[in-house]
C-alpha positions as CSV (number, residue, x, y, z in Angstrom):
1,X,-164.5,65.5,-123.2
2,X,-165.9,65.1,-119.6
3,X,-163.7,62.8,-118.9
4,X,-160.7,65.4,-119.8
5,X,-162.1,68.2,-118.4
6,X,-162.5,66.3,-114.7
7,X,-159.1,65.6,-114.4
8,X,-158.2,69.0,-115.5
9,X,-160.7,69.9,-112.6
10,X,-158.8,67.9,-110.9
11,X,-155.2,68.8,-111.2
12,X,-156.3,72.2,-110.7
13,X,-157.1,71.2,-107.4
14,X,-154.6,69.2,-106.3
15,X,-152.0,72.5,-107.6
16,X,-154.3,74.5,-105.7
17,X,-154.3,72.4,-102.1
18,X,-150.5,71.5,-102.8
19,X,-149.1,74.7,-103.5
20,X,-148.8,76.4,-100.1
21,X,-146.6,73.3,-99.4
22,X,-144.5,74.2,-101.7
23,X,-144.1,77.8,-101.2
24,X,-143.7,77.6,-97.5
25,X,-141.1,74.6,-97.5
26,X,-139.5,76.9,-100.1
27,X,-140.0,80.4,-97.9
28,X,-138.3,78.3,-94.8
29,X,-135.6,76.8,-97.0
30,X,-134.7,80.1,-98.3
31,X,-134.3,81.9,-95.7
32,X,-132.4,79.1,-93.2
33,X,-130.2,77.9,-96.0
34,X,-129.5,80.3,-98.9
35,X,-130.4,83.9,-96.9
36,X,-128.5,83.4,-93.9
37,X,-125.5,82.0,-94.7
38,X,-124.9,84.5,-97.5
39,X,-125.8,87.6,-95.0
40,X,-123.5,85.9,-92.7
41,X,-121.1,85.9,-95.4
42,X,-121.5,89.5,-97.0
43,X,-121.4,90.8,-93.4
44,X,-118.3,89.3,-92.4
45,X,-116.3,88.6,-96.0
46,X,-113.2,90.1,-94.6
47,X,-112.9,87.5,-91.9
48,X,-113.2,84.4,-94.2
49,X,-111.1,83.0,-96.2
50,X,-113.6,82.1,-99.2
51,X,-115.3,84.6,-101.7
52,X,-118.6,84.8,-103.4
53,X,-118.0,82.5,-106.3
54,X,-116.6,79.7,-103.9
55,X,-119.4,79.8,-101.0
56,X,-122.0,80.1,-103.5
57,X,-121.8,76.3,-104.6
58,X,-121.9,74.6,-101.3
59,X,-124.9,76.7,-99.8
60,X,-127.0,76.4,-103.5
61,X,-126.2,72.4,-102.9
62,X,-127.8,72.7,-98.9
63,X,-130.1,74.6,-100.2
64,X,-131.5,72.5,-102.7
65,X,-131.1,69.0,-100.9
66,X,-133.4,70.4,-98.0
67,X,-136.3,72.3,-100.0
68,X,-136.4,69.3,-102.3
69,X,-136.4,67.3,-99.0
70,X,-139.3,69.6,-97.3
71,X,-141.0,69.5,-100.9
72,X,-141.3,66.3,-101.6
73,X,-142.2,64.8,-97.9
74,X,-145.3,67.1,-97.5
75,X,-146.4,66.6,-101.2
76,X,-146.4,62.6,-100.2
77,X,-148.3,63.6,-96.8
78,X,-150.7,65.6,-99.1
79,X,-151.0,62.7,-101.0
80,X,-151.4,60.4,-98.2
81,X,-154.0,62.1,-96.8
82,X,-156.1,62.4,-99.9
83,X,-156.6,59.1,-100.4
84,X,-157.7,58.8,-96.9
85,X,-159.5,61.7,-96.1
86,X,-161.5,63.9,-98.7
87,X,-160.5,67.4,-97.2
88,X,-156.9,66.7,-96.4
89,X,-157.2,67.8,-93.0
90,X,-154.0,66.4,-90.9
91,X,-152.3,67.5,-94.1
92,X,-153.5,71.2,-93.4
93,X,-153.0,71.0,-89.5
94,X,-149.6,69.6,-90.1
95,X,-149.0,72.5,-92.7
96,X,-150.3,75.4,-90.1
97,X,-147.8,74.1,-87.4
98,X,-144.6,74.2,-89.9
99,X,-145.9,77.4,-90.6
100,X,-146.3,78.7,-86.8
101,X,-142.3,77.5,-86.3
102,X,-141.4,79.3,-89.6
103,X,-142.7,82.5,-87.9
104,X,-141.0,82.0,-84.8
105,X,-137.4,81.1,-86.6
106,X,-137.8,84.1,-88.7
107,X,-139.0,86.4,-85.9
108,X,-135.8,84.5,-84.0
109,X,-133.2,84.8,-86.3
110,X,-134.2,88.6,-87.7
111,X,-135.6,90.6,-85.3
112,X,-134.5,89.1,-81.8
113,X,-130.7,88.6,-82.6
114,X,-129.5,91.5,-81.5
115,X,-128.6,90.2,-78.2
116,X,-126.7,87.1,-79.4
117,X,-123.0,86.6,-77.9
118,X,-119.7,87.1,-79.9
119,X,-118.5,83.7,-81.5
120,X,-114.7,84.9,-80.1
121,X,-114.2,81.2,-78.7
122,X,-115.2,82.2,-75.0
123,X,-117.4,79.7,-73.6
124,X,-121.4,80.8,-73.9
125,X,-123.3,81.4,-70.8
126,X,-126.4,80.5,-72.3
127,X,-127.9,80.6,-68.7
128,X,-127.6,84.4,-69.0
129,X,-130.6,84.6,-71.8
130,X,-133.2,84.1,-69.1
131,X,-134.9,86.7,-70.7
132,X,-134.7,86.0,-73.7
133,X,-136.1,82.7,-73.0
134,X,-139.4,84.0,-71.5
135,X,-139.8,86.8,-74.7
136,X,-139.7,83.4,-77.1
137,X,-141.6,81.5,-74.8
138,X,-144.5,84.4,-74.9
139,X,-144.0,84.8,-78.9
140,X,-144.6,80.8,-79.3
141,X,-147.7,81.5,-77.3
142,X,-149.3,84.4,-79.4
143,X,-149.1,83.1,-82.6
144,X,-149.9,79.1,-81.9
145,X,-153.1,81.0,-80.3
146,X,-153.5,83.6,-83.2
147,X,-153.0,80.3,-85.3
148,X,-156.1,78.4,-84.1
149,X,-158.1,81.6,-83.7
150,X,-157.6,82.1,-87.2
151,X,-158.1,78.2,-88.4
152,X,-161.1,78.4,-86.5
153,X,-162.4,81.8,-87.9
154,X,-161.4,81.3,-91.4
155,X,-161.3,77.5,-91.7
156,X,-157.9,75.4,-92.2
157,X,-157.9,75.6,-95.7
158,X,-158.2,79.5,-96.2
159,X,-155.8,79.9,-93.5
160,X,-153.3,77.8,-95.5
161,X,-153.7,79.5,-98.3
162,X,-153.3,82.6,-95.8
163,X,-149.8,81.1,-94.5
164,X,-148.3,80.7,-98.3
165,X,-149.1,84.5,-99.4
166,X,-147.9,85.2,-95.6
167,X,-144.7,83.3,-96.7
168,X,-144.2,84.2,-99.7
169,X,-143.8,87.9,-98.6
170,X,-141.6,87.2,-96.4
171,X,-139.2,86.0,-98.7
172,X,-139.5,88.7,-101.2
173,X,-138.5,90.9,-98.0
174,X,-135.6,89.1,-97.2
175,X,-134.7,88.5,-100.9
176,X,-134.8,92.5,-100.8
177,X,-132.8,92.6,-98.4
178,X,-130.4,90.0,-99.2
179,X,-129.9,91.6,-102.5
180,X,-129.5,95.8,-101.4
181,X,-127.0,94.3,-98.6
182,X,-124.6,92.3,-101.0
183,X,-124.7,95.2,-103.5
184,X,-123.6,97.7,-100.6
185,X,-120.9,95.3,-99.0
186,X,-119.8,94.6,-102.6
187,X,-119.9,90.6,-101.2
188,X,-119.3,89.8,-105.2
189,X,-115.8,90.7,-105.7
190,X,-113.2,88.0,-106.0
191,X,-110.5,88.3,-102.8
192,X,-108.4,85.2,-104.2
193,X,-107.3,85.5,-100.4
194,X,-103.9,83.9,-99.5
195,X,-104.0,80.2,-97.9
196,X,-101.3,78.9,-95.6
197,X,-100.7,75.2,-96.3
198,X,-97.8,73.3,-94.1
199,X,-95.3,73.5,-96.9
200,X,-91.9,73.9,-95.8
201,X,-93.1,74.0,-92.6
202,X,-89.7,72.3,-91.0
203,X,-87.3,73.3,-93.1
204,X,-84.2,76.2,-92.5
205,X,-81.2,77.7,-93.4
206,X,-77.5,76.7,-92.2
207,X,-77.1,80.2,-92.9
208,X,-79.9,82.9,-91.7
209,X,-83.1,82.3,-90.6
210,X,-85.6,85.2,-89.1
211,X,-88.5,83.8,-87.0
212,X,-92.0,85.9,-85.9
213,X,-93.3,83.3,-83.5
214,X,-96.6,84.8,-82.6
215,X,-98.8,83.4,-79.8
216,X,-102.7,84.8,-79.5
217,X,-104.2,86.6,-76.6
218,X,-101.0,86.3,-74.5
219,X,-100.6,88.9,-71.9
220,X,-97.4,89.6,-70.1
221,X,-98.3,89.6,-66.6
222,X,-99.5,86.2,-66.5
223,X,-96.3,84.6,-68.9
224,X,-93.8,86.2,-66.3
225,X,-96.0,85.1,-63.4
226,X,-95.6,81.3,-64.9
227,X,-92.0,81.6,-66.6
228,X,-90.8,82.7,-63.2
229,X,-92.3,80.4,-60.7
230,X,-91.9,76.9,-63.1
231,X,-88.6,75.5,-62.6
232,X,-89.5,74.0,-66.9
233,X,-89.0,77.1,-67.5
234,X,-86.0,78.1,-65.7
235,X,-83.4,77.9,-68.8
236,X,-86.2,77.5,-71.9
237,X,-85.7,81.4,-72.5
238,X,-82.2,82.0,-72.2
239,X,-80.5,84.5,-75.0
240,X,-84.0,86.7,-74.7
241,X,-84.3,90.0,-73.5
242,X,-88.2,89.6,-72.1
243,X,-89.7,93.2,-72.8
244,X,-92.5,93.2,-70.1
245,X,-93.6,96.9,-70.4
246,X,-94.9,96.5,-74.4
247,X,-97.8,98.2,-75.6
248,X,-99.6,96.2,-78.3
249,X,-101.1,98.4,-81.1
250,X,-104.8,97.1,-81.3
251,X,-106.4,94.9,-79.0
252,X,-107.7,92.4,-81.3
253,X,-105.9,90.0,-83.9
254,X,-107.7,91.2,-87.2
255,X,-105.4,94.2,-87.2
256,X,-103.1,93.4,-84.9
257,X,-101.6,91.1,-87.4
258,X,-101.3,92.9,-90.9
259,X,-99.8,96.0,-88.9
260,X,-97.1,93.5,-87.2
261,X,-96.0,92.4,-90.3
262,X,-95.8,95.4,-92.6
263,X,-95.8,98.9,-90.3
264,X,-99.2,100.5,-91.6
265,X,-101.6,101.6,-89.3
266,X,-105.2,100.5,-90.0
267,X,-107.1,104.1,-89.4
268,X,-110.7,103.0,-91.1
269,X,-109.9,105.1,-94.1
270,X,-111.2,102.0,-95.9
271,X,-112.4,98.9,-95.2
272,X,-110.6,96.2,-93.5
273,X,-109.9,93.7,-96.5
274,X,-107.9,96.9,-99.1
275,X,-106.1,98.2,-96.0
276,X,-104.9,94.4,-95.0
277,X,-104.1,94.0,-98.9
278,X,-102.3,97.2,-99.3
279,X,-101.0,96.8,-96.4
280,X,-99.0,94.1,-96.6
281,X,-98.2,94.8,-100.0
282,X,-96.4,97.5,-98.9
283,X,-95.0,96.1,-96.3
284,X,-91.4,97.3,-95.0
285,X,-90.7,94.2,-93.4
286,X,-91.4,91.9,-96.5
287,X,-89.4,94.5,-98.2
288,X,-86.4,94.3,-96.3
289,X,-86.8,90.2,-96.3
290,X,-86.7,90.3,-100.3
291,X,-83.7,92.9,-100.5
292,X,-81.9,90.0,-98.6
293,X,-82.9,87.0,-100.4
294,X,-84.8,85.7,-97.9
295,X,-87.8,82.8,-99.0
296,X,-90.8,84.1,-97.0
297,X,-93.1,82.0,-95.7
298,X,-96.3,83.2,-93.3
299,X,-98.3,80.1,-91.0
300,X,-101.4,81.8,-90.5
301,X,-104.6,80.3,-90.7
302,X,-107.4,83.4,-91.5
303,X,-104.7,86.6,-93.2
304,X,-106.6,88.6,-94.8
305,X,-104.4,89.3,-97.9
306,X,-107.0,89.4,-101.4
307,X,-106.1,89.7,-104.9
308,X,-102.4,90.0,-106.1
309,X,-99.7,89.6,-104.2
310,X,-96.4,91.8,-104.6
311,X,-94.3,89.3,-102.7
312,X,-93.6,85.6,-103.3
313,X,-95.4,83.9,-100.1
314,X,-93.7,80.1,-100.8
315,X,-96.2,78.3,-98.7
316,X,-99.6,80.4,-100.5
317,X,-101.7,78.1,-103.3
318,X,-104.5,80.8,-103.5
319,X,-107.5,80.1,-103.0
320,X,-108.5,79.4,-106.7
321,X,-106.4,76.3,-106.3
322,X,-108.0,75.0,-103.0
323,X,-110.7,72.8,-102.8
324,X,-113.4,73.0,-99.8
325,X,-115.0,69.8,-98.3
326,X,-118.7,70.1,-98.6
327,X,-119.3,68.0,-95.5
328,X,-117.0,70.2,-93.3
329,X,-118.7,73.1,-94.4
330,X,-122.1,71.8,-94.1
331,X,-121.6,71.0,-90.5
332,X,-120.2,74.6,-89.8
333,X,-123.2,76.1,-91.5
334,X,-125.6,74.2,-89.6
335,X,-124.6,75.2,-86.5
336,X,-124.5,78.3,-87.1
337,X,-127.9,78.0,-88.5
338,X,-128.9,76.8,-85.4
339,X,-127.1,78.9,-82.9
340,X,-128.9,81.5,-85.2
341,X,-132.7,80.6,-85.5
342,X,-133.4,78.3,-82.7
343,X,-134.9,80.1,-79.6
344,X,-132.7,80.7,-76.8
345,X,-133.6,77.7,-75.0
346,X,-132.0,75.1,-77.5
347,X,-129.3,77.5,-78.8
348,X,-126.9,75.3,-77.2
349,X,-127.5,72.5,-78.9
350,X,-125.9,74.3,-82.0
351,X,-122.4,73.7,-79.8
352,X,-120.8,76.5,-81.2
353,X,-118.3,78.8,-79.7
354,X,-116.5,80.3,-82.9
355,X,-117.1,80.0,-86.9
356,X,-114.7,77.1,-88.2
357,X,-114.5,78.0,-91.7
358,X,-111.0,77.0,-92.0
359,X,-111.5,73.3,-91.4
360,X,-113.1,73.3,-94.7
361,X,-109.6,72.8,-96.6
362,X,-106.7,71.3,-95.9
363,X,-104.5,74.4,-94.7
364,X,-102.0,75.5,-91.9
365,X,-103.4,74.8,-88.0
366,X,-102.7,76.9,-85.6
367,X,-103.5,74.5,-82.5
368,X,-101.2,74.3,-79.8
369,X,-101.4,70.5,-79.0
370,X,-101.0,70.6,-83.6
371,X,-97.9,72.5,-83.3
372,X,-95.9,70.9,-79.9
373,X,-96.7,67.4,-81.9
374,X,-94.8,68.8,-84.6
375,X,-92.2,70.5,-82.6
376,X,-91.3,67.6,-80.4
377,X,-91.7,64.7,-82.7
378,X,-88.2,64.3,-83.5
379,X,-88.7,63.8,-86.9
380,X,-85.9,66.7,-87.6
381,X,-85.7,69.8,-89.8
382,X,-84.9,69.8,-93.6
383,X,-81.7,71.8,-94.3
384,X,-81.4,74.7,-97.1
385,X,-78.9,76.8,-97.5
386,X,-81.0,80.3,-98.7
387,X,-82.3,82.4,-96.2
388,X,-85.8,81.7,-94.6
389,X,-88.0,83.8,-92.7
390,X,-91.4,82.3,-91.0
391,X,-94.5,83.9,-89.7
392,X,-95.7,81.5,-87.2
393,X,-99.6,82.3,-85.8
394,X,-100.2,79.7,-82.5
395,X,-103.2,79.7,-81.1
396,X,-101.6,80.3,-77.4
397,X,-103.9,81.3,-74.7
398,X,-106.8,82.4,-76.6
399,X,-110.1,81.3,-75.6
400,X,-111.5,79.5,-74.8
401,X,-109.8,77.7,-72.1
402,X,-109.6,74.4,-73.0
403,X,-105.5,72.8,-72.7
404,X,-104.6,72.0,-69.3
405,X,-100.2,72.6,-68.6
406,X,-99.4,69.2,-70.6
407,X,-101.2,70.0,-73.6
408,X,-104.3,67.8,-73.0
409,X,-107.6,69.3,-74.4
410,X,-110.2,69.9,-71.8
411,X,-113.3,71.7,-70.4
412,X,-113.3,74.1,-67.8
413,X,-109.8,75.3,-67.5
414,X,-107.9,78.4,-67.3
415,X,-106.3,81.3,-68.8
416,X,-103.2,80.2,-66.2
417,X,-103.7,76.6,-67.7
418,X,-103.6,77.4,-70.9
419,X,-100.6,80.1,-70.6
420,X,-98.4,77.8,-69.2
421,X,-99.4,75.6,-72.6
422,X,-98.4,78.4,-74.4
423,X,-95.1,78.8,-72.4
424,X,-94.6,74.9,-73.3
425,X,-95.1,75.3,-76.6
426,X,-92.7,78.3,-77.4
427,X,-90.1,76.0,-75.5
428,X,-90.5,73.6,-77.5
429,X,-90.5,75.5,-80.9
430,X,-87.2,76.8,-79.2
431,X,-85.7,74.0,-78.2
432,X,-86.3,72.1,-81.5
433,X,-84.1,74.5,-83.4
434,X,-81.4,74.0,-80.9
435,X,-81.3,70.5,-81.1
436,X,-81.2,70.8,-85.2
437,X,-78.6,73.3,-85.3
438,X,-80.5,76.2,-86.7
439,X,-81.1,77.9,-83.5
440,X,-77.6,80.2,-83.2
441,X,-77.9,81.5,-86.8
442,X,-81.4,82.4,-86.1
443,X,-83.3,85.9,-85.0
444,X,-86.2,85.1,-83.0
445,X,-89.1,87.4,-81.7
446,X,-91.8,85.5,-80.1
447,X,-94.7,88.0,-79.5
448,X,-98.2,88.1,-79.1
449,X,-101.0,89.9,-80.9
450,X,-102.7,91.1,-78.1
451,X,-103.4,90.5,-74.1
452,X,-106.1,89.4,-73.0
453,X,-109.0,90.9,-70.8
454,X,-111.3,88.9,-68.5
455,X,-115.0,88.9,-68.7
456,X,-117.2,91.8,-66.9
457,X,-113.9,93.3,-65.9
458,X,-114.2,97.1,-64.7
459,X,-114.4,99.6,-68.0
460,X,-111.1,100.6,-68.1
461,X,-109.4,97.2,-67.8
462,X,-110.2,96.4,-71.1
463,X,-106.5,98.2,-72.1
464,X,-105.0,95.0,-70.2
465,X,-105.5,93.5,-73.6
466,X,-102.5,96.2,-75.0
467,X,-100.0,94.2,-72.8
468,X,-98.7,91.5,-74.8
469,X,-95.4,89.3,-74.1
470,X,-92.3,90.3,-76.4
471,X,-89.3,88.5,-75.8
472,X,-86.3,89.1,-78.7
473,X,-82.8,87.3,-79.6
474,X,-80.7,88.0,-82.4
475,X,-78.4,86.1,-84.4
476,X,-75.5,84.4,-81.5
477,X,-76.8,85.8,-78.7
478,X,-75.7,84.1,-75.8
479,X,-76.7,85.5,-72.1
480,X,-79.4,84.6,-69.4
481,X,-82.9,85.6,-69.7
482,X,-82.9,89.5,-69.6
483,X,-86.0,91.4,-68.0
484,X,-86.0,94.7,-69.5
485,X,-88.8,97.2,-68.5
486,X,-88.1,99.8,-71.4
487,X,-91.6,101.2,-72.5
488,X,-91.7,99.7,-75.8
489,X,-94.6,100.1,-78.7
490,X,-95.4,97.9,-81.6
491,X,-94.9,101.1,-83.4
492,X,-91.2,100.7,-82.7
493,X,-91.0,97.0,-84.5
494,X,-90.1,98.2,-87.8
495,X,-87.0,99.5,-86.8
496,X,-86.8,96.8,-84.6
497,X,-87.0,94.0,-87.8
498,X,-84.4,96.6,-90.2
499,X,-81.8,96.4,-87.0
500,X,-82.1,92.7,-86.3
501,X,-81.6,91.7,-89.8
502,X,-78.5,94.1,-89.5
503,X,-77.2,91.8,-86.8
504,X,-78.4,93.3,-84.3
505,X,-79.1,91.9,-80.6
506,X,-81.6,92.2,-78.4
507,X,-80.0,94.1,-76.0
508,X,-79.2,97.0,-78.2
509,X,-82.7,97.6,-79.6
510,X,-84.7,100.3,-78.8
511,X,-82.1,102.4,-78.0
512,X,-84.1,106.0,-77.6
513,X,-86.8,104.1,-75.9
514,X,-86.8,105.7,-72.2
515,X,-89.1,106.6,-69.5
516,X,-90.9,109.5,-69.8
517,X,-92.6,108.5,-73.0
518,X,-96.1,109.2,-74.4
519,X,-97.2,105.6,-76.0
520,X,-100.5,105.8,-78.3
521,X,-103.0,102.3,-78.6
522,X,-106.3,102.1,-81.1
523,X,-109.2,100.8,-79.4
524,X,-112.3,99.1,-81.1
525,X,-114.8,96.5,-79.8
526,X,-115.1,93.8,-81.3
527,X,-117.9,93.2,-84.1
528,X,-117.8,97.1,-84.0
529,X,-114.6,97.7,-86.0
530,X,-115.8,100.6,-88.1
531,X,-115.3,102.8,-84.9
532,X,-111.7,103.0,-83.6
533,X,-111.0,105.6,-80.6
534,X,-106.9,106.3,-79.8
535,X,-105.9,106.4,-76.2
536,X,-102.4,107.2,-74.9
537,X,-99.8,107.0,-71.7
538,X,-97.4,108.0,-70.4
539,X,-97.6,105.6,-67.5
540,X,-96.2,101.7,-67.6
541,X,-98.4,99.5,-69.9
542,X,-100.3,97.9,-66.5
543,X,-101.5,101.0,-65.2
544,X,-104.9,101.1,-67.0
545,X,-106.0,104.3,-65.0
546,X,-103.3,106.9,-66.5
547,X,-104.1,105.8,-70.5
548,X,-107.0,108.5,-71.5
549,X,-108.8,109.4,-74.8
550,X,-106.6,111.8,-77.2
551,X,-109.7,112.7,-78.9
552,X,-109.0,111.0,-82.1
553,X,-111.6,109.2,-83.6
554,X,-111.5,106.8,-86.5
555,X,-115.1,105.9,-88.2
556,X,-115.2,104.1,-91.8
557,X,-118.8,105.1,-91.9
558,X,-117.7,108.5,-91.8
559,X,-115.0,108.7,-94.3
């Protein structure tokens, strides 16, 4: 009976001086890989192509793997160091100092992250943070002293025991939080969001085809600049009317998009993801496609578009029929992880400049260097005889700048670089079509979403992002490259799409568009969507200092 009730003695011990192991590996784990990357989910579902109920699985698996890891290695050190030393000392120490970085990573990741850059793609400054650096540095400092002040006060193992109930708090604060912020940004709802795959991307009709060739982040003044000065170019836009005076709707792609292709104006009367959806399930364009028999097919690689769909999209699975590779998403939720938690100072290490969800499955790629492969590989166009409309979405000159003028990828180049890319590119999507026969019967828009703005440029030349290229041919058009300098809106595309599907040509659209003309634009910034102010002009769309407020304010929080 002694015997027994020793090694009950025992165990009771060894739960007792193992425990905080456990329930600070687990405290860490949690919030790093389970806590995180489902906030970073809920707060940004609209701009991922997954749900809930598929990014659950992965991020359980990570989870598990690395507190079972944590778990298991310090339990062995506790181990280790009871057989060699009767108070487990090194095993506390060692236990203290995961503790101390578990503080700093939380403090890090939840209380100093406000000032972290935008993953847009831009290339991160990270020797900006200079502060930032010195704050973390001075945290590291405080609580590595208060650490040994209390070790030494207290003694290591009451200090441990200290650190578990410290850490165990902490995770019923973030699982607090993690739970009130899912329920609020309903992050449990099932978007079955459409996929693009590559299907049918090189096939068209001998009969009609009706292309949206849409480049990102392209602004006019730049594509004329290049078009006009490269003699490449000197022919590649021929039977175009260039409209250089257009005035882009929004400045960014999320709603840039959905309004291109079906008319509705996004005015934050609901959230993004049901006015994308409804949206486009009411759109006029995809409307007007299916009255006219047209196969519709949209090349997109992050549409927002959940739940049913009211039009046949040939080229959409759903995502309930995709699979995701767990060791591409595990590498993008690393680094974001990383870029995250880690203190300033190693931040880069992360080598993130944007999320990369979509790499996770095997979908449509919007790369330039992807698509001029494609383009000029020679390996033809598959012939139908039904009518075919594509929504092509190109990466163009968005950032960061990274393609030098033969489509080589690189570091350190330049918006000029990578517009003249972009010019190439569209050539060569042009010039494919000729040389397969398809390109006569064809209507062609080639547009961007947006312009684009440089960094720490003055306030009001932000609106330089409204200017984005739009160059139009209809079905036979034949003439030289037309400049035309009408004030035209993305507002007026609907029309637009009803009169080139009518047979239009370019150089009778926008008929009643004339100087003087009061053009409206919706302005957000970006990450801070759920406020939209309006501007207008009545000026040209490059003269940034006559567009002014109209007053009109759109806030989701407010409806």
């Amino acid at each position: 009976m002694a015997h027994n009730s020793e090694r009950k003695s025992n165990a009771k011990d060894i739960l007792k001086q193992a425990a905080p192991c456990w329930i600070i590996s687990f405290a860490l784990c949690f919030m790093l890989f389970l806590y995180e990357p489902i906030m970073m989910y809920v707060t940004n579902k609209d701009n991922f192509w997954f749900d809930f109920g598929i990014v659950i699985k992965p991020v359980l698996m990570i989870f598990l793997i690395f507190f079972a890891g944590t778990a298991a290695i310090l339990t062995g050190l506790y181990f280790i160091c009871r057989k060699f030393s009767e108070n487990v000392k090194p095993y506390r120490i060692i236990l203290t100092v995961i503790f101390v970085c578990f503080i700093v990573l939380y403090i890090q990741g939840n209380i100093l992250a406000s000032h972290l850059p935008a993953l847009d793609g831009s290339a991160i400054d990270w020797g900006a943070y200079t502060s930032d650096n010195i704050i973390t540095a001075i945290i590291c400092v405080i609580l590595t002293v208060a650490a040994v002040f209390c070790c030494i006060k207290l003694g290591l193992e009451r200090f441990v025991s200290w650190a578990a109930g410290i850490s165990a708090a902490i995770f019923a604060i973030l699982t607090v939080t993690l739970v009130t912020t899912c329920i609020q940004k309903n992050a449990f709802e099932s978007k079955n969001n459409l996929i693009s795959t590559t299907q049918d991307f090189n096939k068209a009709s001998t009969h009609k085809n009706f292309y949206i060739f849409m480049v990102d982040s392209q602004s006019a003044t730049e594509f004329t600049n290049v078009i006009s000065t490269q003699e490449q170019f000197r022919h590649a836009f021929d039977d175009f009317t260039y409209y250089t005076d257009t005035l882009s709707t929004y400045a960014y792609t999320r709603d840039s998009v959905p309004y291109v292709l079906s008319g509705h104006l996004n005015k934050n009367d609901e959230n993004f993801g049901d006015y994308s959806e409804n949206a486009l399930n009411n759109s006029t364009l995809f409307n007007a496609l299916e009255e006219r028999d047209y196969d519709m097919y949209l090349y997109d690689e992050d549409l927002a578009w959940y739940g049913k769909k009211d039009f046949d999209i040939k080229n959409n699975p759903g995502t309930r029929n995709v699979s995701l590779r767990f060791g591409e998403y595990f590498k993008q939720e690393m680094r974001y992880v990383w870029f995250k938690y880690l203190p300033y100072g190693l931040k880069k290490a992360s080598e993130i400049e944007k999320l990369n969800f979509g790499n996770t499955i095997d979908k449509f790629k919007w790369g330039n260097d992807v698509l001029y492969n494609e383009f000029s590989n020679g390996s033809g166009i598959e012939k139908t005889s039904g009518a075919q409309f594509r929504f092509i979405h190109a990466e163009g000159a968005h950032v960061p700048f990274d393609m030098d003028e033969n489509m080589n990828r690189i570091k350190g180049g330049t918006y000029i670089q990578k517009t003249t890319a972009t010019a190439k590119l569209i050539a060569s999507f042009i010039e494919n079509l000729k040389a397969n026969g398809v390109y006569d019967n064809s209507v062609i828009i080639i547009m961007a979403d947006h312009g684009y703005q440089p960094k720490n440029a003055p306030e009001n030349y932000i609106l330089s992002r409204f200017n984005p290229i739009l160059l139009i041919k209809g079905v036979n058009e034949k003439h030289d490259l037309i400049y035309s300098e009408k004030p035209v809106s993305y507002l007026d595309l609907p029309q637009a799409y009803e009169e080139l599907l009518d047979g239009k040509q370019s150089t009778d659209l926008f008929s009643d568009v004339e100087y003087p003309r009061t053009r409206k634009v919706i302005w957000y910034e970006i990450y801070k969507e759920e406020h939209m102010v309006e501007y207008e002009t009545v000026g040209k769309a490059t003269e940034w200092d006559k567009f002014h407020k109209t007053g009109a304010v759109f806030d989701l929080s407010k409806k």
